[in-house]
N, C-alpha and C positions, 0 to 999 in steps of 0.2 A: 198416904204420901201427899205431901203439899206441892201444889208446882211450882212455887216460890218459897225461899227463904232468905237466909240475909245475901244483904248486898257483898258481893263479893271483894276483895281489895285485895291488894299484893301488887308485885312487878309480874309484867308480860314478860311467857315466858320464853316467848319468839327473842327476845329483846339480846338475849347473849349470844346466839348465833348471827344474830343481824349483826351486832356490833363488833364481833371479833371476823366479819368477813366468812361466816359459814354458810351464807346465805347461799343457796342456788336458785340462780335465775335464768333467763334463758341463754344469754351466753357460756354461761359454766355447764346447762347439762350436755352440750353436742358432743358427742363421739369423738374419737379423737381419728383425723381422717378425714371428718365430714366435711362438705363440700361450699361453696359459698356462693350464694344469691344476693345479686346486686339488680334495681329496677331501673331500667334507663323512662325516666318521664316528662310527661310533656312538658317545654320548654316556654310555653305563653298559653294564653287564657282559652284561644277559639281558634281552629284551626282547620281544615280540611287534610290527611295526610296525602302528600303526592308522591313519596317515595318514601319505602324502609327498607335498607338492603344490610343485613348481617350477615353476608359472607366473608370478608374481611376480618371482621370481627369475630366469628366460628373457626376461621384458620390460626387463627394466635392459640400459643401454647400454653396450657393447662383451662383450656377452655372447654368444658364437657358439654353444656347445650345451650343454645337460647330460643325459647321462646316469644313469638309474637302471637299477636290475636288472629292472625291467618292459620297458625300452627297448631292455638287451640280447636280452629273452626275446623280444623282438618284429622284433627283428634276424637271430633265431637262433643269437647267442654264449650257447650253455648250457653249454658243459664246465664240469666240475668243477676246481679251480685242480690240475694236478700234483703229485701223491702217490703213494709207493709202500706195500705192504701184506706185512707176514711171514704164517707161516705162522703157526696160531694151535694151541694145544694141544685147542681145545675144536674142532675141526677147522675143514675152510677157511683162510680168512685171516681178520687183523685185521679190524674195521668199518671200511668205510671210505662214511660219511655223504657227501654231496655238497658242496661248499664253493665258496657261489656268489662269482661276482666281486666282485658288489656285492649287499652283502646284499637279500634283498628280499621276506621274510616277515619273519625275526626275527635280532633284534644278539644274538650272540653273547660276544662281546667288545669291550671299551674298544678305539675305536681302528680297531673292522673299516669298512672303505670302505662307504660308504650309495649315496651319489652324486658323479660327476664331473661339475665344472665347466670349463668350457674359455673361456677371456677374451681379449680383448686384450691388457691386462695383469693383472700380477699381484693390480695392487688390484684391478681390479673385479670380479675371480673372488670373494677374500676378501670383496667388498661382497654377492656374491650368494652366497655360503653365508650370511650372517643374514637371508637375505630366504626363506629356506628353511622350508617348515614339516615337521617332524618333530615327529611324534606318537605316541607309544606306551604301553603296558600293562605293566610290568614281570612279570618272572618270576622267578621262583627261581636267586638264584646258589651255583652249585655250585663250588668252591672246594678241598674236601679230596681232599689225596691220599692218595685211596684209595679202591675200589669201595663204593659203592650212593648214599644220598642221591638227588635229584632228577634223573631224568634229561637230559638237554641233546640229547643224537640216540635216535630210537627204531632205531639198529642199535646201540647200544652200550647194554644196559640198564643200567643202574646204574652207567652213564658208564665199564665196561671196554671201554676200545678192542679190548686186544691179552692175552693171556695163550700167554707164549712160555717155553720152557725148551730148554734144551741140557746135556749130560752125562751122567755113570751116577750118578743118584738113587739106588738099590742097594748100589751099589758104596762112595758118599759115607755112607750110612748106615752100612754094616760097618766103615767105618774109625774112624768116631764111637765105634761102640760098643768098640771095642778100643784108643782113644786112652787115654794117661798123662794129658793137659790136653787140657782144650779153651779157645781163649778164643773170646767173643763180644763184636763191639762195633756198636754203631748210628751209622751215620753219615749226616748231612741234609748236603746239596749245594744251596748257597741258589740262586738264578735270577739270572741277569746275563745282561745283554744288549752286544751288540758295541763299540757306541759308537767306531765306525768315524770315521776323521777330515772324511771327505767323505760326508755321509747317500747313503742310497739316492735315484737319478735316473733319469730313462730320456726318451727323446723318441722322438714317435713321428712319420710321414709317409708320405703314398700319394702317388706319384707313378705316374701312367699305368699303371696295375693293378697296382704292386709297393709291400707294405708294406716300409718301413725301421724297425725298431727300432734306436734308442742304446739303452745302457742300459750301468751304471757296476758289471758282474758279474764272476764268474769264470770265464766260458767260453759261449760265444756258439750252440753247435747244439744244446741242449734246449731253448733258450727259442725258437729257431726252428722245430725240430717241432709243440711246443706250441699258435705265435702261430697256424701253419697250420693246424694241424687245429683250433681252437678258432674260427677264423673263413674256413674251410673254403678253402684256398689251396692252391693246387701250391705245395709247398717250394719253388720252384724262385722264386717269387715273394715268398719271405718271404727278407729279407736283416738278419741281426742284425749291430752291429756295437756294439765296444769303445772308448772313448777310453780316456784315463789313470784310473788308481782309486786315491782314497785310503784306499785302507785296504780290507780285505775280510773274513779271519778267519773264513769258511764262511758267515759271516750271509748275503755277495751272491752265492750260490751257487745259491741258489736261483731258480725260477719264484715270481713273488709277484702276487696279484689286481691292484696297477696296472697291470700291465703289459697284461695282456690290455683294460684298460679304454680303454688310451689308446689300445691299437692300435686297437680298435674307434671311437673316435670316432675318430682321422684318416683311417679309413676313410670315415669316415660327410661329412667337413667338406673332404676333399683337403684341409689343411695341418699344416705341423707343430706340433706341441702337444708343450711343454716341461712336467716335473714337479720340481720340486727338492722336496724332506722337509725340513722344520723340523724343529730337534732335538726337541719335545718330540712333535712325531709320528713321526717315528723310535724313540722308544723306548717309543711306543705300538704301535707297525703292523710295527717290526722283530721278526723271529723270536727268541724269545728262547730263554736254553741253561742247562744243565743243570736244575733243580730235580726230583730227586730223595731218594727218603730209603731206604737199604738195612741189611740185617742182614748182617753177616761172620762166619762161625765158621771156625777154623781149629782140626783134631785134628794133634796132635804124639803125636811116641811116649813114651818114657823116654831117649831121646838126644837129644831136642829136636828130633827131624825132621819134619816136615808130612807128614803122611799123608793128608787129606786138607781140601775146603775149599768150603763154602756160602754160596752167597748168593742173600738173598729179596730186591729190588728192587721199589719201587713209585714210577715215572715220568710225569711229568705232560706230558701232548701237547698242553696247551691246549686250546682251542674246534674245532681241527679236525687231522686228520693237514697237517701241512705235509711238503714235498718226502724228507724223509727221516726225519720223523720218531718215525715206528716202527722204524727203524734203530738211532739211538743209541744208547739205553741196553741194549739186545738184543747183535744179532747184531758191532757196533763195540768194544760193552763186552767183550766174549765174548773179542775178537781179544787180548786183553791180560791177560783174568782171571787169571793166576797168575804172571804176570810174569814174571819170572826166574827163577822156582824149580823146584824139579824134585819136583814136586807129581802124584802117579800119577793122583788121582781127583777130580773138581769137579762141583758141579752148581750151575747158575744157574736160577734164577725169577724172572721178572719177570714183574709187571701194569702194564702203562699203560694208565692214565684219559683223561677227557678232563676238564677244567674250562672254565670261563668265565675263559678268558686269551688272552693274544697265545700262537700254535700257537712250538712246541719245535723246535729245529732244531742243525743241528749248528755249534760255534763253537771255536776251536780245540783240536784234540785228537777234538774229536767224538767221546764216548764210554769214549779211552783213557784221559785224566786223570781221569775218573769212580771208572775202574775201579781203578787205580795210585793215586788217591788212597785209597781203600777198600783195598787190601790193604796199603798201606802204612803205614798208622795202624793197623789191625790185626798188621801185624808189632812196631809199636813196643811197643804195647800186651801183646802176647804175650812177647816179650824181658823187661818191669817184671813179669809176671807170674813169669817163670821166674828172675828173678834174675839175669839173665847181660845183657851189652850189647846195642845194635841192631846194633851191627856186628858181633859174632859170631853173633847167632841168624840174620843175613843172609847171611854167609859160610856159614854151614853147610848151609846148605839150597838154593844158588846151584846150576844147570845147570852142571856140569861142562866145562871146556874139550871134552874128547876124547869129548863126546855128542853133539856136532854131527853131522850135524841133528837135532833133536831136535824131538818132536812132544808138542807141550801134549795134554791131556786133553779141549780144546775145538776138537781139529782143525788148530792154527797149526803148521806144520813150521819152526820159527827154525832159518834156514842157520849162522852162525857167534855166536862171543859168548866174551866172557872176562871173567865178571862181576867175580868176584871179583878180578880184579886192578884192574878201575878203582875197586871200593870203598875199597880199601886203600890205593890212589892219593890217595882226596879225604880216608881217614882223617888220612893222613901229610900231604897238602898243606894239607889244614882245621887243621889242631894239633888231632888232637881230644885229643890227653894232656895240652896245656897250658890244656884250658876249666875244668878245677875253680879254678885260679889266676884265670881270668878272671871267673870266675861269683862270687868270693870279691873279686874289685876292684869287681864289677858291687853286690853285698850291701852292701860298706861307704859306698856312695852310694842306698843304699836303694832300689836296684831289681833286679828277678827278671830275672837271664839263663836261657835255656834251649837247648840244642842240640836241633838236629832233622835227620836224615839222614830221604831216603829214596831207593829204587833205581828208575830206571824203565825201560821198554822199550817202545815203539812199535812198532805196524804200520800201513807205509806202507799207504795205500787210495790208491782213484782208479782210474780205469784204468790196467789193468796196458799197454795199449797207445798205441801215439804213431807221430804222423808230423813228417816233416822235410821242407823241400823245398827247395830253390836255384836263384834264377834269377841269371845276367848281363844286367844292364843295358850298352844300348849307350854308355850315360858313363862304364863301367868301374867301376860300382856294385855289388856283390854283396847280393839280397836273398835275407835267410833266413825264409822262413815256418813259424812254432812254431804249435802247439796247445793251446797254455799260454798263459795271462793273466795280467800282472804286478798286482801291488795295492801293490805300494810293496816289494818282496821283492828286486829288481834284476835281474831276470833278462834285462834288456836289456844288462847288463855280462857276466853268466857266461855268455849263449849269442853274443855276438860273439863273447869272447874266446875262447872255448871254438874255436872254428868258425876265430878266424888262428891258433890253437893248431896246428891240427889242419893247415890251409893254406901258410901266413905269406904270407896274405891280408891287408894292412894292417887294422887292427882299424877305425879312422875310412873307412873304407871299405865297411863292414862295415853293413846296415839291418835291423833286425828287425821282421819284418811281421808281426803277432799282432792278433785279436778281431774278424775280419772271415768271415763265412761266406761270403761271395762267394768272396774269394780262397782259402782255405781250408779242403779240403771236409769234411775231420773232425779232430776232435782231444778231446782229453780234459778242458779247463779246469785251471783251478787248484784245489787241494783235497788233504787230505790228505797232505800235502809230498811231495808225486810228482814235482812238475814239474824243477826242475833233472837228477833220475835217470833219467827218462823221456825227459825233449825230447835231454838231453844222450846217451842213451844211442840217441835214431834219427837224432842229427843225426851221430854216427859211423858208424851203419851208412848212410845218408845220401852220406856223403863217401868211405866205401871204394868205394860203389858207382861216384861220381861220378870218382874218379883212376882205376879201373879203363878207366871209359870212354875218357876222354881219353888214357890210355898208349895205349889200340886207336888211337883216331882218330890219333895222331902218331905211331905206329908206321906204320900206313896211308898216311898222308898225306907223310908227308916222305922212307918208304923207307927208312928209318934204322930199329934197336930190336932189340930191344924195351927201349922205355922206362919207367924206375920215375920213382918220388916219391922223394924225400928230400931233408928239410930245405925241404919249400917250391918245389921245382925237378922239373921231370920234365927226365932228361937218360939218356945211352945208351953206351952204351962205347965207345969208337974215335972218337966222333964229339962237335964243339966244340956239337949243336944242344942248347942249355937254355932252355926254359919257364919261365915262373911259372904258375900257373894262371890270370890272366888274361890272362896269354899267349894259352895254351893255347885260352881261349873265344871270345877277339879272331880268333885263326887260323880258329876254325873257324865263326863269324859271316862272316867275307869267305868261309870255303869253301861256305857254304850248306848248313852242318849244322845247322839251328835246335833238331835234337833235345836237342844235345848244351848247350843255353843253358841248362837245367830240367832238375833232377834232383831223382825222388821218393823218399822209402823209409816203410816204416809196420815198425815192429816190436813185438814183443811180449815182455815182460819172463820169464824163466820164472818166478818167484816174487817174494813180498812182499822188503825190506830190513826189519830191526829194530833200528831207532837204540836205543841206551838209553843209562844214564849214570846216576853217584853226582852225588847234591846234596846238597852237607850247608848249613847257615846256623843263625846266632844271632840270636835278640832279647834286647831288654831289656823290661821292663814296668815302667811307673811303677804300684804297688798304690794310690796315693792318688787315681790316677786314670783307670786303665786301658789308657793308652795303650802302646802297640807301639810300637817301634822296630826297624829291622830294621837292624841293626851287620854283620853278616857275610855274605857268601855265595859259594858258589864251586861251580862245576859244574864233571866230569869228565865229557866225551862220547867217546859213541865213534859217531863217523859215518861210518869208513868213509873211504877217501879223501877231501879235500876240495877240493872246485871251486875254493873262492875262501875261505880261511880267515877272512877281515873280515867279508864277508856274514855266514860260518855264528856266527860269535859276535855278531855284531849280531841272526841272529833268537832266539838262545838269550836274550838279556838283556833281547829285546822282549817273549818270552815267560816270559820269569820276571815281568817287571813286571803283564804281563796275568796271571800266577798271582797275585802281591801284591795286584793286586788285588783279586780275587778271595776269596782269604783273608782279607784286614784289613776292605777298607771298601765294597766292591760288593755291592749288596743291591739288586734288582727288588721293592719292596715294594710291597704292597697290602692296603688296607681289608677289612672284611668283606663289601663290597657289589662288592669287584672294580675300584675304582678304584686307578689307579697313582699311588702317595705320592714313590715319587723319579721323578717324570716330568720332571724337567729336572735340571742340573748344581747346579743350587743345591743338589739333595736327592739325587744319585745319584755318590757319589762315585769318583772315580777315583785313581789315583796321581800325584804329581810327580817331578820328578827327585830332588826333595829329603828323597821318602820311601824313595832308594833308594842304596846303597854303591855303590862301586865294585865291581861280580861279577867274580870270577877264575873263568877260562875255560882248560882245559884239553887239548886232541885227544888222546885214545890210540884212534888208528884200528885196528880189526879190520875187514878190508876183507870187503865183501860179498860171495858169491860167487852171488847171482842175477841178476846187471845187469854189461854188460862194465868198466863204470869202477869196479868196487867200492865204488860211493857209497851213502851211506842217508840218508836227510833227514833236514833238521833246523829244521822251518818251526814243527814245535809240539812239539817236546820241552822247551822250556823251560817250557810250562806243565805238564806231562804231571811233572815233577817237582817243580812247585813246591808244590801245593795241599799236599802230605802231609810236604813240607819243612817248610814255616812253621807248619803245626799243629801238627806234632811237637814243634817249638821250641815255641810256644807252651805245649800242658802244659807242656812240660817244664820250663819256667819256673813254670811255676803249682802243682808237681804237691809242691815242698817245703809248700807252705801247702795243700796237703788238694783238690785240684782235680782232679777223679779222671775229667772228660769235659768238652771241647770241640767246638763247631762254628762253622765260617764262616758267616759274617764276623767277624773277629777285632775288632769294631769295642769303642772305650773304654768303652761302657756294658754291654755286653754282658761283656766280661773283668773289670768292676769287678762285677759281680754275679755270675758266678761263685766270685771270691773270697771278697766279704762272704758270701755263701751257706757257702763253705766255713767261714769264721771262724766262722757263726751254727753250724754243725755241729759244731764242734771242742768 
C-alpha cells in the first residue's frame, strides 16, 4: 500500500450543509431551556476594585446565579487561567503572575471578566449587569513596549515578563566586525486580532457528577485537563466536546477565563448555561497577535554574502501570560529566523513586557510571519543598499539544493528545499522584467507602482504526534476518528477521501468523528498547519495496520491465502474468494471477531515539514490621497505533495487576504488610558473581496522526506509571506519620491504623510 497517491480534487463536501444553513455551531447546539451567561467586565485598563455588590442584581427575575471571583474563591476554583513559561536569561523562567478567572482585587485590562451572570434569557442577564455596582480606584496604565514604568505584577518588576535569547552572541559579533556592510532596519508589527467569523462560545452542563464542556476551539484534551484540575474532577469526568467552528486561526486554541467560569457555575446550578461573544467583546476579551517592535542587522561580506544576523525584539504579552504566550515571539520566532538562507551565525533577544491589554497569543503563523516579515524587509532593504536586485541578493545567499539537511544556526534541521528555483519560477511567472513598463503606465495616470517579492519558509509546529482509529458500524458505516479539529479548513473532505483512497471505501460512506474526548482519548488539535500531515500521515499507518489484519483473519477463516489488498479487494491466487473491506468486517461481525471492527494506531512524525514559497505582488498608490491598491499577486509554493490541490490554494489566498489585512488596514488601536478605538467593525477594518485580485497560485512540490506522504502544510503560509510582500511594494512605490521607511498598516493617512513628510524633506 502507497501512503500517497493522486492528488485529490472534487467539491468539499462540508460545503452543502454550510451553505444551505445546516451548519451547527455553538449557538444551534444548546438545549432548548438552556440557560444564559452574560460577562460583566472591566470597564478601563488598570484599576483597584473597591466595590462589587450583586445583590441587586441577583434579586431581578429570571436571574439564576452570579458569580464573582470571591464566589470562586469560596468554591475553591483558584487556578491560575493556563500558561506556559520559557526559560529566562536572568535564570529560572519567565514571571508568571497568577491570572485569576475573574478578576477580583484589580482590572487589569479592558474587557477582563469581573463577573458572570447566568439568566433565563439572554435579556435578563444583560438587564442585570446594569443593575451591578462596580466600583473602583484607578491605577496607572502601563502601555509601552518596553521595560520599566509602573509596575502591573510584582514578579515582573518594571513590567519584564521574559528575557530570553538563543545563538552565538560571540560569534554574531566577530562577523559584524569583519563585515564589508552592514544594514539595520526597525520594524513595528501593529496588533490585530482574529476576527473569526463565529465569535468565541462555549456551554457548559453537569449532569449526575460529569461536567460537559461545548466550546467552539481547536482541540478538546487541554481544556479538559484544565476544567479537571481547576475544579478538582477525575478526568474521567470531564468530557469536552466540538461542534462545527467558524473560523479559528490560533485565536480558539486556547484555555481562556470563560471557560472555567461557566464550568463552575453549571456545577454550582446543574444546568446548562450557554455563552455566545458580541463582536465588540470579542475584540475586547479575544487574545490578541503580534504587536511587537524589533531591530534587524544583517553583516554581508564584499560578495554580498550574509555572514551573519541580529535581532533585538521587544513583545508585548498584555496584562497576563496567555496559553502560549511567552512562546511566540521567542522560541516560534527562532524556528524561522534566517529563513532560507544559509546564514553561519545568528543571535536573537528578546524582552517581553507585560502592559494593560488584552494577553498576546498566537494567530496565524504564530511567530513565523513575525519573523519572515523582519528578515524579509531587511533583505529588501539591504539589496537598495548594495545596488544590486531583491532577487539576486536572494538567490545568492539561498540554502543550496545538495545541503539538505541543513541546520539553521537556531537548531532547525530543514530536511529538503529548492529555493532558488521557486524564486526564479515567480520571477518569470510575475513578469518581473516587464514591471518598469508597467510602473511607467502606472506614472502617466499619476499613480506610484511598486513591486515587492519576499521568500518565506515555515515550520510546521503542533504535535509532532497523532492518532487514527476506525470503527465498522453494523449499517455498513465506516467511522474515522481524527485528533484534529476542522475550523472551516475542510478536513472533513481530505480525511474521507484520503481514507477511500487508501480502501475504495465509498467516500459517502465514509464519517468523520472529531472534538469529542469521550470518543477519543488523545490527539493533537488543530494549530500550526499539522493536521492534514499528521492525521493523514496515522490514518495510513492506521490502515496498513488494519488490511494487515484482515488478510490474517481471511486467510484464517476461509482456508484460502494468503491474501493481499489491491485496488480495494483482498483476493488470493487460485482462488475466485474477493472481499471489499466491508466485506471483509461484515465476515468477521457474523464470525464473532469484534476485535477486528476497531482499529487503532498513534504515530509519531520524525521531524518538522518546512513549507516555503516566492511571493511577489504590485500596488499602486494614489499620492493625492494615500490610498493602496493591490493590482498583482501571485505565490509560488512548495508544499510538498498535495492532498487536495483546491483546498491547498484556497488556504494560501485565505491567508494572503488575512496578510492584506494586516498590512493595509488592521490596526487594534488604543488610547492613552488603554481603551480600545477600533472595538467594533465600524473602526477595525478588515478586507473585501473587492480589496483583493485574482492571486495566481503555483505548486512546485519538493516533497518532504520526514512524514510518509511527503506533505508540508499549507494553513498559514499565505500569511507568513505576505506581510513583507506588500510592504516591500509599498516602499517601493514610495521610495522614487524620498520614502526611505515604512510600517504596517499601510493605511491612506498614514502613506499620505509619509509622502508629504518626504516632499517637506526634499
Amino acid at each position: 500500500m502507497q501512503a500517497f497517491g493522486k492528488s485529490q480534487g472534487g467539491t468539499r463536501r462540508e460545503d452543502m450543509r454550510f451553505l444551505t444553513g445546516q451548519g451547527r455551531y455553538m449557538a444551534d447546539i444548546a438545549p432548548k431551556g438552556a440557560l444564559h451567561g452574560v460577562f460583566l467586565r472591566a470597564p478601563v485598563a488598570h484599576a483597584r476594585i473597591t466595590a462589587l455588590d450583586v445583590d441587586d442584581a441577583r434579586a431581578l427575575l429570571g436571574i439564576r446565579a452570579i458569580l464573582t471571583g470571591a464566589d470562586l474563591i469560596a468554591m475553591g476554583v483558584t487556578e491560575s487561567v493556563y500558561a506556559i513559561t520559557l526559560p529566562d536569561t536572568r535564570g529560572g523562567k519567565g514571571a508568571a503572575p497568577h491570572r485569576p478567572i475573574l478578576a477580583h482585587d484589580t482590572m487589569r485590562h479592558v474587557g477582563e471578566p469581573v463577573a458572570l451572570v447566568v439568566a433565563e434569557t439572554r435579556e435578563a442577564a444583560m438587564d442585570a449587569l446594569d443593575a451591578i455596582t462596580l466600583d473602583y480606584d484607578d491605577l496607572p496604565v502601563a502601555l509601552a513596549l518596553a521595560p520599566g514604568g509602573d509596575t502591573i505584577h510584582p514578579e515582573a518588576p518594571g513590567n519584564l515578563a521574559l528575557d530570553w535569547r538563543l545563538g552565538d552572541a560571540d560569534a554574531v559579533a566577530d562577523a559584524f566586525a569583519r563585515a564589508a556592510h552592514i544594514t539595520t532596519l526597525d520594524v513595528r508589527q501593529n496588533r490585530v486580532t482574529a476576527a473569526s467569523l463565529e465569535p468565541r462560545a462555549a456551554m457548559a452542563d453537569w449532569d449526575n457528577g460529569k461536567l460537559h464542556m461545548a466550546f467552539n476551539g481547536q482541540g478538546v484534551w487541554r481544556l479538559k485537563t484544565e476544567l479537571a484540575k481547576a475544579l478538582s474532577l477525575d478526568p474521567e469526568n470531564v468530557r469536552v466536546t466540538t461542534p462545527d467552528v467558524g473560523g479559528g486561526f490560533g485565536m480558539k486554541v486556547m484555555v481562556y477565563p470563560e471557560h472555567y467560569a461557566l464550568a463552575a457555575a453549571a456545577r454550582q446550578i446543574e444546568a446548562p448555561i450557554l455563552w455566545v461573544a458580541e463582536r465588540g467583546e470579542s475584540i475586547a476579551s479575544d487574545n490578541g497577535a503580534r504587536d511587537l517592535t524589533s531591530t534587524a542587522e544583517l553583516a554581508l561580506d564584499a560578495d554580498h554574502k550574509i555572514i551573519g544576523y541580529r535581532v533585538r525584539s521587544t513583545t508585548n504579552l498584555g496584562a497576563y501570560n496567555s496559553q502560549f504566550g511567552q512562546n511566540i515571539q521567542t522560541a516560534l520566532f527562532s524556528k524561522v529566523l534566517t529563513g532560507v538562507y544559509d546564514i553561519p551565525v545568528a543571535d536573537l533577544h528578546v524582552q517581553a513586557v507585560y502592559t494593560n491589554t488584552t494577553p498576546v497569543d498566537a494567530y496565524r503563523g504564530a511567530g513565523r510571519p513575525e519573523a519572515i516579515t523582519l528578515l524579509e524587509r531587511t533583505m529588501d532593504m539591504a539589496a537598495r543598499e548594495l545596488g544590486i536586485t531583491p532577487f539576486d541578493l536572494r538567490a545568492r545567499n539561498m540554502i543550496a539544493p545538495d545541503a539538505f539537511p541543513y541546520t539553521t544556526p537556531m537548531g532547525e534541521t530543514i530536511d529538503v528545499g529548492d529555493f532558488a528555483r521557486l524564486l526564479h519560477r515567480a520571477e518569470a511567472l510575475g513578469d518581473a522584467a516587464g514591471f518598469a513598463a508597467r510602473r511607467a503606465d502606472s506614472a502617466a495616470k499619476g499613480l506610484l507602482r511598486g513591486m515587492g517579492v519576499s521568500y518565506y519558509v515555515e515550520a510546521i509546529l503542533g504535535d509532532s504526534s497523532e492518532s487514527a482509529a476506525l470503527e465498522f458500524t453494523p449499517d455498513g458505516r465506516v467511522h474515522l476518528f481524527v485528533g484534529t479539529q476542522s475550523n472551516g479548513q475542510g478536513h472533513e473532505t481530505v480525511f474521507a477521501r484520503y481514507l477511500a483512497e487508501l480502501t475504495d471505501v465509498d467516500e459517502d460512506m465514509i464519517d468523520i468523528i472529531q472534538g469529542d474526548s469521550d470518543l477519543i482519548a488523545q490527539g493533537g488539535g488543530t494549530g500550526g498547519s499539522r493536521s492534514v500531515t499528521v492525521q493523514s500521515a496515522a490514518t495510513f499507518e492506521m490502515t496498513k495496520t488494519m488490511v494487515a489484519d484482515f488478510a490474517e483473519f481471511l486467510t484464517r477463516h476461509t482456508g484460502a491465502g494468503p491474501f493481499t489488498f489491491e485496488g480495494g479487494i483482498f483476493a488470493t491466487p487460485g482462488s475466485n474468494r474477493r472481499f471489499t473491506l466491508v466485506e471483509a468486517a461484515e465476515l468477521a461481525r457474523h464470525a464473532g471477531e469484534e476485535t477486528l471492527l476497531r482499529h487503532d494506531a498513534r504515530i509519531t512524525l520524525e521531524g518538522r515539514c518546512y513549507p516555503n514559497g516566492a511571493h511577489l505582488c504590485e500596488v499602486e498608490i494614489d499620492p493625492e490621497t494615500g490610498a493602496l491598491r493591490l493590482d498583482r499577486y501571485l505565490a509560488v509554493d512548495d508544499f510538498g505533495n498535495l492532498m487536495h490541490p483546491v483546498l491547498a490554494e484556497g488556504q494560501v489566498h485565505g491567508g494572503i487576504a488575512q496578510g492584506l489585512g494586516q498590512a493595509v488596514m488592521e490596526d487594534l488601536a488604543l488610547d492613552a488610558d488603554g481603551q480600545i478605538l477600533s472595538g467594533s467593525f465600524m473602526d477595525y477594518a478588515m478586507p473585501r473581496a473587492s480589496d483583493l485580485p485574482m492571486i495566481g497560485f503555483e505548486s512546485v512540490p519538493v516533497p518532504s522526506k520526514t512524514n510518509p506522504l511527503g506533505m508540508k502544510g499549507c494553513g498559514e503560509a499565505g500569511t507568513v509571506g505576505a506581510l513583507a510582500a506588500l510592504s516591500n511594494a509599498a516602499l517601493d512605490a514610495m521610495w522614487p519620491r524620498g520614502v526611505r521607511h515604512v510600517d504596517m498598516p499601510l493605511t491612506p493617512m498614514r502613506v499620505w504623510g509619509w509622502l508629504q513628510e518626504a516632499e517637506e524633506r526634499a
